[in-house]
Backbone as CSV, one residue per row, in Angstrom:
resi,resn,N_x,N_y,N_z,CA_x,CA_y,CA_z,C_x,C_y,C_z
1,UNK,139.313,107.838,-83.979,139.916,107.273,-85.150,138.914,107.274,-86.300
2,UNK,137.550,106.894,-86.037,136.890,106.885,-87.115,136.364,108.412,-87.698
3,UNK,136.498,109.600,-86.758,136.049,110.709,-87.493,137.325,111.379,-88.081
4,UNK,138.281,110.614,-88.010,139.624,110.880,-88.465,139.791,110.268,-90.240
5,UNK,139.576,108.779,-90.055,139.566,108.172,-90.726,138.527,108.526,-91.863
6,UNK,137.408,108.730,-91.519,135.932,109.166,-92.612,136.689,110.330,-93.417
7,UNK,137.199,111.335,-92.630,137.826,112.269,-93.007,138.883,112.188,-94.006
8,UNK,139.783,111.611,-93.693,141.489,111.374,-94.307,140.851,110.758,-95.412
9,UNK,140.243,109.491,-95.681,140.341,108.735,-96.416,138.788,109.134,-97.513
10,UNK,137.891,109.403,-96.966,137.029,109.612,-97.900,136.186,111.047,-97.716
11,UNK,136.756,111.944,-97.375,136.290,113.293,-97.601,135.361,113.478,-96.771
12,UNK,135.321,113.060,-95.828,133.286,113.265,-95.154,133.781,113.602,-94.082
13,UNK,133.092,114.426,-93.294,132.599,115.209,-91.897,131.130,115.402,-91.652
14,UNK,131.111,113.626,-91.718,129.091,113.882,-91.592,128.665,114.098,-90.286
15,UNK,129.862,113.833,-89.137,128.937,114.272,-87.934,128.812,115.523,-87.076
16,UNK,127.612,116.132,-86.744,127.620,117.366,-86.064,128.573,117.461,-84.804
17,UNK,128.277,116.415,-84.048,128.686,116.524,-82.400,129.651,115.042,-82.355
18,UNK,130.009,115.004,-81.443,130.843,113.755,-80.969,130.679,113.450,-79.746
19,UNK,130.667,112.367,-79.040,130.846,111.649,-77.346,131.565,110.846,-77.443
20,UNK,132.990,111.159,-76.698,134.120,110.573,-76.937,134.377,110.169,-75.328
21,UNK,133.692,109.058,-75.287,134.409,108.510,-73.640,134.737,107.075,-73.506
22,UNK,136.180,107.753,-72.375,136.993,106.861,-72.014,137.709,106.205,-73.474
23,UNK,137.964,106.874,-74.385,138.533,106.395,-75.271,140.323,106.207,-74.880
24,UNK,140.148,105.469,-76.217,141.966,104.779,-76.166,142.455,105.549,-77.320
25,UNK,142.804,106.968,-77.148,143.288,107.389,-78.084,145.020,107.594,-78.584
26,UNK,145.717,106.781,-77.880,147.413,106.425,-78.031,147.992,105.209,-77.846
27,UNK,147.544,104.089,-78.409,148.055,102.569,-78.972,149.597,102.377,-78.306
28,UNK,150.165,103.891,-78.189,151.723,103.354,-77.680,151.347,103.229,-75.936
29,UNK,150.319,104.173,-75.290,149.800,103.874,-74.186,150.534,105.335,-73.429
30,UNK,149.703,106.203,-72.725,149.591,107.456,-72.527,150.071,106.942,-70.875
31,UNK,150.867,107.745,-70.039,151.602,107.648,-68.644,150.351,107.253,-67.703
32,UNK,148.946,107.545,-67.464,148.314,106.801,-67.323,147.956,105.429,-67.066
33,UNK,147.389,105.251,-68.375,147.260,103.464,-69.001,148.857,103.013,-68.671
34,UNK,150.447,103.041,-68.882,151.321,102.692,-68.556,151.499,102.238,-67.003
35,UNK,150.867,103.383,-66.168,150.496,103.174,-64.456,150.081,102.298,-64.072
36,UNK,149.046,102.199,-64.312,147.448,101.835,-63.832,147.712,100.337,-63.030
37,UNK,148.436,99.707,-64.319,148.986,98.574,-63.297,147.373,97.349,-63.462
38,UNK,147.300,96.542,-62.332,146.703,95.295,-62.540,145.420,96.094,-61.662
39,UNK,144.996,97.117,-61.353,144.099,97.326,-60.596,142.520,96.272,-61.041
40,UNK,141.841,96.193,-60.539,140.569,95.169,-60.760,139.615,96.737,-60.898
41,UNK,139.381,97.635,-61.723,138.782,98.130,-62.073,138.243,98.180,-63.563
42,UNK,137.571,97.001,-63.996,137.043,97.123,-65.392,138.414,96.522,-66.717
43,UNK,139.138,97.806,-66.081,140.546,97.500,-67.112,141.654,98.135,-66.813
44,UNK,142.713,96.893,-67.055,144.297,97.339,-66.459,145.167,97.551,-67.678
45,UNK,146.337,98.269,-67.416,147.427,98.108,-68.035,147.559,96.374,-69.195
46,UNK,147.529,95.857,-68.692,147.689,94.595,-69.094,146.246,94.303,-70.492
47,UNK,145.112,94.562,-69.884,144.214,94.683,-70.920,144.598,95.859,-72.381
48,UNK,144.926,96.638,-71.691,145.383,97.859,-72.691,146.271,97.012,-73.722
49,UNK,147.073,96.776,-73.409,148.266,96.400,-74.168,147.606,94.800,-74.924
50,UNK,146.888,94.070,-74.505,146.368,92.743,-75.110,145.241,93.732,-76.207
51,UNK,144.744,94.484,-76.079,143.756,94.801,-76.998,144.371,96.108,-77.803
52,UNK,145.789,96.722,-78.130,146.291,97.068,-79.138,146.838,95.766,-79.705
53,UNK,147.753,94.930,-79.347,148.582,94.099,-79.676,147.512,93.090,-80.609
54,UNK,146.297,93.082,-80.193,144.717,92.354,-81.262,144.352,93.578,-82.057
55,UNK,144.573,94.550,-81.918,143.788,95.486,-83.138,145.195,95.597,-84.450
56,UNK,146.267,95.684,-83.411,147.960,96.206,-84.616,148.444,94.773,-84.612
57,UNK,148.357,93.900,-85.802,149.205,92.846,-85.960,150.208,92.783,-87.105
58,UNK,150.163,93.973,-87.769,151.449,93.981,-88.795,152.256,95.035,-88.897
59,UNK,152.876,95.212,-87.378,153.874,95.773,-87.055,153.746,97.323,-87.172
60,UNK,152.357,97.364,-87.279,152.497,98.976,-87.112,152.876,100.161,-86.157
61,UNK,153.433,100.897,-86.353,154.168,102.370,-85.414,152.481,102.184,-84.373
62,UNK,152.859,102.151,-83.480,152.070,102.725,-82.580,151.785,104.324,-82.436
63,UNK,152.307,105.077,-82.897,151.825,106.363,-82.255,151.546,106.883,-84.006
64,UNK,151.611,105.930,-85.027,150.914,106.423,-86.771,149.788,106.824,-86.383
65,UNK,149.545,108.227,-86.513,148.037,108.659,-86.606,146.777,108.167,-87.399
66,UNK,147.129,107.232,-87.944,145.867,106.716,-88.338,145.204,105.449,-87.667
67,UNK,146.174,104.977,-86.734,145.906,103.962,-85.844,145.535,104.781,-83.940
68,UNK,147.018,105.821,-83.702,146.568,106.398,-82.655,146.137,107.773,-83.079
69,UNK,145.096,108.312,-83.037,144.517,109.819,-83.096,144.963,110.486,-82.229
70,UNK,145.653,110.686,-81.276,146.189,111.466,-80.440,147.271,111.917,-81.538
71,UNK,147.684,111.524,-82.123,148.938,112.030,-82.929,148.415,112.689,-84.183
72,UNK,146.748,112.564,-84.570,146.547,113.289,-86.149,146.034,114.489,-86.050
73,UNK,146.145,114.987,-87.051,145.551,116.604,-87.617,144.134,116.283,-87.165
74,UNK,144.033,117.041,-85.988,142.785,117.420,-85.544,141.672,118.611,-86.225
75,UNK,142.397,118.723,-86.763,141.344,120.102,-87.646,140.744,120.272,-88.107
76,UNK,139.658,120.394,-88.297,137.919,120.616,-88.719,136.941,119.096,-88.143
77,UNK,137.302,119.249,-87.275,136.187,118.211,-86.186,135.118,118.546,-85.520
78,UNK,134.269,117.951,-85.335,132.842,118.486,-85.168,133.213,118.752,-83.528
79,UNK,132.750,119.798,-82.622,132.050,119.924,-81.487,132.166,118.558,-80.561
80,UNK,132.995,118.089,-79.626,132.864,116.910,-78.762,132.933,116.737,-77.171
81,UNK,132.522,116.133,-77.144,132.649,115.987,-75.329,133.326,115.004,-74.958
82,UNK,134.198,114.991,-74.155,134.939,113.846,-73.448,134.786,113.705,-72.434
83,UNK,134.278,112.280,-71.587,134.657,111.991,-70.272,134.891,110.643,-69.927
84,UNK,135.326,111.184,-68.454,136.153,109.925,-68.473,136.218,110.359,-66.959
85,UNK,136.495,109.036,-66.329,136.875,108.551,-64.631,138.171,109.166,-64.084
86,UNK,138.021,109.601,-63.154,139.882,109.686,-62.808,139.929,107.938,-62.206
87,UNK,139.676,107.242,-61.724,139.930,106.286,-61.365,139.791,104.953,-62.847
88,UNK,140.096,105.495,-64.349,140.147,105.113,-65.403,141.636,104.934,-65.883
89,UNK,142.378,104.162,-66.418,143.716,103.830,-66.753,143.672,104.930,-68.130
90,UNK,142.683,104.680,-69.083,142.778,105.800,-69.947,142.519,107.469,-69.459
91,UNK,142.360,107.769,-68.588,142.771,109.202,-67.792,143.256,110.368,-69.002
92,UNK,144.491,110.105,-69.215,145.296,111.045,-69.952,144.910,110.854,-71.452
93,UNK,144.923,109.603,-71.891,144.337,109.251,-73.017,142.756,110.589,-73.441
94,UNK,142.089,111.266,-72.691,140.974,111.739,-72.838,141.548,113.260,-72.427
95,UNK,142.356,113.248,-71.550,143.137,114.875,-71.026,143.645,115.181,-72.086
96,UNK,144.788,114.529,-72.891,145.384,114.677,-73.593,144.735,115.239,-74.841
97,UNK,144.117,114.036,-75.157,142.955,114.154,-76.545,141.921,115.829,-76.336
98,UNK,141.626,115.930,-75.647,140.701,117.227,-75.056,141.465,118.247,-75.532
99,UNK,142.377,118.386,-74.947,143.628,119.136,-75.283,143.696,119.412,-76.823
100,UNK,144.595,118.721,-77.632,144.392,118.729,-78.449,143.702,118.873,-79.522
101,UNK,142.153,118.504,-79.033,140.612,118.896,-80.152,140.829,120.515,-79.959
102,UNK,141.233,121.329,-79.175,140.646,122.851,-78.778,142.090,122.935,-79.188
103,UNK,143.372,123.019,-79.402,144.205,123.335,-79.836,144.213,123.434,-81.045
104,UNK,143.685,122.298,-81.821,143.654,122.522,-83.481,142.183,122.891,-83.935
105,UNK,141.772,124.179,-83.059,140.655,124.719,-83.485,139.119,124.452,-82.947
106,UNK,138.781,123.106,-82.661,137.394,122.797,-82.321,136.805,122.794,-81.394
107,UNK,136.062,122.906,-80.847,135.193,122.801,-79.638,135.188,121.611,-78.677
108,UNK,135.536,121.831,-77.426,135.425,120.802,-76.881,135.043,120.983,-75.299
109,UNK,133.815,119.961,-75.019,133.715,120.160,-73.556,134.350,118.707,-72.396
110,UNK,134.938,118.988,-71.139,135.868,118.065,-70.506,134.588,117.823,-69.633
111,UNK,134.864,116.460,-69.374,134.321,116.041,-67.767,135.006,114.990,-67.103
112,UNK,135.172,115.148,-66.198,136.381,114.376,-65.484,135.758,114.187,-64.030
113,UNK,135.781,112.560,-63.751,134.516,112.556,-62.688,135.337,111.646,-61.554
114,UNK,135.346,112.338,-60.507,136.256,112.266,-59.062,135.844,110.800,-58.701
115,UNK,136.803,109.383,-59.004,135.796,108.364,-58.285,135.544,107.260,-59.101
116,UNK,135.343,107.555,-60.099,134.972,106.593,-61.444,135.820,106.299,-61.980
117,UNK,135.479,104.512,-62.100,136.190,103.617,-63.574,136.337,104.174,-64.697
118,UNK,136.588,103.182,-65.614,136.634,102.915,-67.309,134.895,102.468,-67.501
119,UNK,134.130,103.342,-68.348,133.333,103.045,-68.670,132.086,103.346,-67.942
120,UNK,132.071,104.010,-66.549,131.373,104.223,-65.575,130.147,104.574,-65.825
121,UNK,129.922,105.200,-66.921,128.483,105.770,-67.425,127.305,104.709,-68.116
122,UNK,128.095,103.186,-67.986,127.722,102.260,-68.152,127.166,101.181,-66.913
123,UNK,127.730,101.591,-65.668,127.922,100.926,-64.203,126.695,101.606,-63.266
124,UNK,127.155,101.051,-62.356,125.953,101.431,-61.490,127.180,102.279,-60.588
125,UNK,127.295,103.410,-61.435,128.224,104.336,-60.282,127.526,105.724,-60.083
126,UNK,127.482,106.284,-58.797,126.949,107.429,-58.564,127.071,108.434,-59.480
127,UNK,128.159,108.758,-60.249,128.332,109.416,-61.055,127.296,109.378,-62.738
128,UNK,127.277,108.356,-62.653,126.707,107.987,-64.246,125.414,108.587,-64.585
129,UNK,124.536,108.514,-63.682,123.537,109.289,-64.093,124.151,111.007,-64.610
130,UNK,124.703,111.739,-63.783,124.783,113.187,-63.917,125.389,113.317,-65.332
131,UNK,126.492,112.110,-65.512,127.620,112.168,-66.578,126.549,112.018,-68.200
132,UNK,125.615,111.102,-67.749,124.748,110.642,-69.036,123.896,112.023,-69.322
133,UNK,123.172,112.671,-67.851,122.611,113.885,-68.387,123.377,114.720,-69.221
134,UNK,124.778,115.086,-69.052,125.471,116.200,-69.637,125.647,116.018,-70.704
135,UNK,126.257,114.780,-70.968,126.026,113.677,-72.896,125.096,114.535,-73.026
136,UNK,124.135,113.994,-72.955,122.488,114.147,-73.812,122.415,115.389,-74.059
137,UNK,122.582,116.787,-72.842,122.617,117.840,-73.442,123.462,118.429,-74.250
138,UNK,124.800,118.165,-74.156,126.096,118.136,-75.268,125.036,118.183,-76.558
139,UNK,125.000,116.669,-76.661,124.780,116.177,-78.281,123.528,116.964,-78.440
140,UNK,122.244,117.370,-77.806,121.029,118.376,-78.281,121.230,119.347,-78.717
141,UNK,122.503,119.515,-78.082,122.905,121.088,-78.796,122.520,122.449,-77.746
């Protein structure tokens, strides 16, 4: 949203690269996040929906691209990486979004890690180390 937003609203594309994980990029809530249900992993369905319903309080369209980026003109975006857990409620939220960055032109690399939460690269999960190396080389270039 915000390299959307810098963009739309004030002309700028100041950043080279992007690290886009585990983002919430569809406010109406992607088949995923709708699933996920009450699982005790970090974050459920139920969190999803309490933390649009606190960011949108004046009735805004959920799927308005300037609130969900899954729905905006992706086009001329810097180079990004996405990852994300399969065992993450936002799942599709990051499939989807991936999708879409390389459809309207830009570069994008996926990682999708067999096992892992929401946020995992933050946890003490087996995965996080490898996931943080690939970041770092992403963004070096």
């Amino acid at each position: 949203m915000t390299l959307v937003r810098l963009r739309d609203r004030h002309g700028l594309t100041p950043f080279a690269r992007a690290n886009l994980t585990a983002g919430s990029f569809d406010m109406s809530l992607t088949p995923s996040a709708r699933a996920f249900g009450n699982q005790k992993l970090v974050l459920g369905t139920r969190d999803i929906r309490m933390f649009a319903a606190n960011f949108l309080q004046n009735g805004e369209d959920l799927r308005d691209p300037d609130v969900s980026p899954l729905y905006a003109d992706l086009a001329g975006l810097p180079p990004a990486i996405f990852t994300v857990g399969v065992r993450d409620p936002l799942l599709d939220d990051t499939l989807f979004m991936a999708a879409r960055w390389v459809a309207a032109g830009n570069q994008a690399e996926l990682q999708v890690w067999p096992g892992s939460a929401h946020v995992f690269t933050s946890l003490p999960d087996p995965n996080a180390e490898p996931a943080y190396a690939k970041v770092m080389a992403f963004l070096r270039g």
